[in-house]
C-alpha positions as CSV (number, residue, x, y, z in Angstrom):
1,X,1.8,-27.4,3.1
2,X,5.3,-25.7,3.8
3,X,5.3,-22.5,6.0
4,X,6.7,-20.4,3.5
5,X,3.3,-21.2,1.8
6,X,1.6,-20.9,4.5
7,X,2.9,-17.5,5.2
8,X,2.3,-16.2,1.6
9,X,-1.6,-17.1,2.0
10,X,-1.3,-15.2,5.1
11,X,-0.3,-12.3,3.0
12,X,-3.4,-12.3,0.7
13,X,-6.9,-11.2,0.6
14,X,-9.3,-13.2,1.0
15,X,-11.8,-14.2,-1.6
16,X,-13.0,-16.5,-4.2
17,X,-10.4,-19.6,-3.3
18,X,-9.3,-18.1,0.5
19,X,-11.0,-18.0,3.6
20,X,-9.9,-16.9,7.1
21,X,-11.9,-17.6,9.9
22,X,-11.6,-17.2,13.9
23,X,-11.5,-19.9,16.0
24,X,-15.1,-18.9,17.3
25,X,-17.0,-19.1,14.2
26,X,-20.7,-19.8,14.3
27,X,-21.1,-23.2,12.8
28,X,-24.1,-22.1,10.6
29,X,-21.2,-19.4,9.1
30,X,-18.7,-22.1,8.9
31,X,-21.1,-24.4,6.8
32,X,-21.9,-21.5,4.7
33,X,-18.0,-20.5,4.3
34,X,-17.3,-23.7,3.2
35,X,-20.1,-24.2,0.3
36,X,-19.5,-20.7,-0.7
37,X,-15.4,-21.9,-1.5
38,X,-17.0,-25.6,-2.7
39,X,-19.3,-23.3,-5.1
40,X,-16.4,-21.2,-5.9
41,X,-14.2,-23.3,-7.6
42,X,-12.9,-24.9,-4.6
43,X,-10.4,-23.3,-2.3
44,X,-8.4,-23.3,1.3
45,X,-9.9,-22.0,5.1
46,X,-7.5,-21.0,7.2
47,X,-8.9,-21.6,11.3
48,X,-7.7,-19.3,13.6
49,X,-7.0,-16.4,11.6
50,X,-8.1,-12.9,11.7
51,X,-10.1,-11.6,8.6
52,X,-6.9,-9.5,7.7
53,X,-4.6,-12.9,7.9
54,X,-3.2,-12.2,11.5
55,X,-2.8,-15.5,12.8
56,X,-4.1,-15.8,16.4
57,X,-4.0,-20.1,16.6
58,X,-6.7,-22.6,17.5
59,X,-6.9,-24.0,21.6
60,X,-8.7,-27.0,21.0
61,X,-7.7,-28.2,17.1
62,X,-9.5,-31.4,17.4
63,X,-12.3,-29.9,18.6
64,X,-12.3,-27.3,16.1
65,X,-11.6,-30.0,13.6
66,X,-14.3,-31.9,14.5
67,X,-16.6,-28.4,14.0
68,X,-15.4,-28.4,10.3
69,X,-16.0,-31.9,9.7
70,X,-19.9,-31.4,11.5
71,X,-20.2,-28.2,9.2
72,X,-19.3,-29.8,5.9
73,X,-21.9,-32.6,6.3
74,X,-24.2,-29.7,7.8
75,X,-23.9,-28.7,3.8
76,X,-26.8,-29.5,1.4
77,X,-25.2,-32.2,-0.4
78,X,-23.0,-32.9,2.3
79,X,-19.8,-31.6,1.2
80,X,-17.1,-34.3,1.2
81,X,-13.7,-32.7,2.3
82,X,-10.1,-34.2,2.8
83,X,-9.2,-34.4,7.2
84,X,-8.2,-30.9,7.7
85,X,-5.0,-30.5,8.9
86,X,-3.0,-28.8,12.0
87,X,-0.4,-26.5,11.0
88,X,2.1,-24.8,13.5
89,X,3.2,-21.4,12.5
90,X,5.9,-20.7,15.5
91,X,4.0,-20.7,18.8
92,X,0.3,-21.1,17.1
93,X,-1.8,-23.8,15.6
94,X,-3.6,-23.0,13.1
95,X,-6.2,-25.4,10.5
96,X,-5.9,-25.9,7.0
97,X,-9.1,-27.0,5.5
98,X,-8.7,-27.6,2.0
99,X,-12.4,-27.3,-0.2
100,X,-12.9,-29.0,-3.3
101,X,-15.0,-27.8,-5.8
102,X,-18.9,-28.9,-5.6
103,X,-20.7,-30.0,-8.4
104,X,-20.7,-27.4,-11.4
105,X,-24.2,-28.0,-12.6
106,X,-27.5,-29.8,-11.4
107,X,-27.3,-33.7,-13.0
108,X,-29.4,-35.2,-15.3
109,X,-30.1,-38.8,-16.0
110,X,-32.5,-40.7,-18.8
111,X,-35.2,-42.8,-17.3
112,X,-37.2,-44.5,-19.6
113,X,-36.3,-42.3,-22.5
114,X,-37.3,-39.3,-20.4
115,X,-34.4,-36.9,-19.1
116,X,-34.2,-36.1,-15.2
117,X,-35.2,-33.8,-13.7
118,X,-37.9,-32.6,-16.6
């Protein structure tokens, strides 16, 4: 992602496809930010951002990195994500985590002539 991109999410409100979270988010909240954007449509997560888009940076981004990566398979499916990435925006680092979108209906599947789940 190019900074100028970066800095345009920056300037929108969050929602359906964008999500800004603090460094020191609950991983509980995290799981549930990320299947709420996976339900959504799919969308981005910006770590180590105010909720108004005021970057503030990430200390540690591998171990917040490996939070995201513990929250996405804390997800029910586990939710499959590309390796977030580090991204410095001048003196700050902050973590893109891109979402796909989950599944947009429950499966079905014929066993024995009968569908499912019935």
């Amino acid at each position: 992602m190019l900074i100028d991109e970066l800095k345009a999410l920056l300037k929108q409100t969050p929602g359906d496809a964008l999500a800004f979270a603090p460094e020191t988010i609950q991983p509980d909240r995290l799981a549930e930010t990320l299947a709420a954007l996976a339900n959504a449509a799919g969308g981005i997560l910006l770590i180590g951002v105010t909720g108004r888009g005021r970057p503030k940076g990430v200390a540690d981004p591998e171990k917040s990195l490996d939070q995201v990566i513990e929250a996405a398979f804390a997800c029910d499916p586990p939710l499959i994500i590309p390796l977030p990435q580090p991204i410095q925006l001048e003196d700050k680092t902050l973590l893109l985590v891109q979402v796909p979108a989950g599944l947009p209906h429950v499966l079905a599947a014929k066993i024995n002539g009968q569908q499912w789940p019935q």
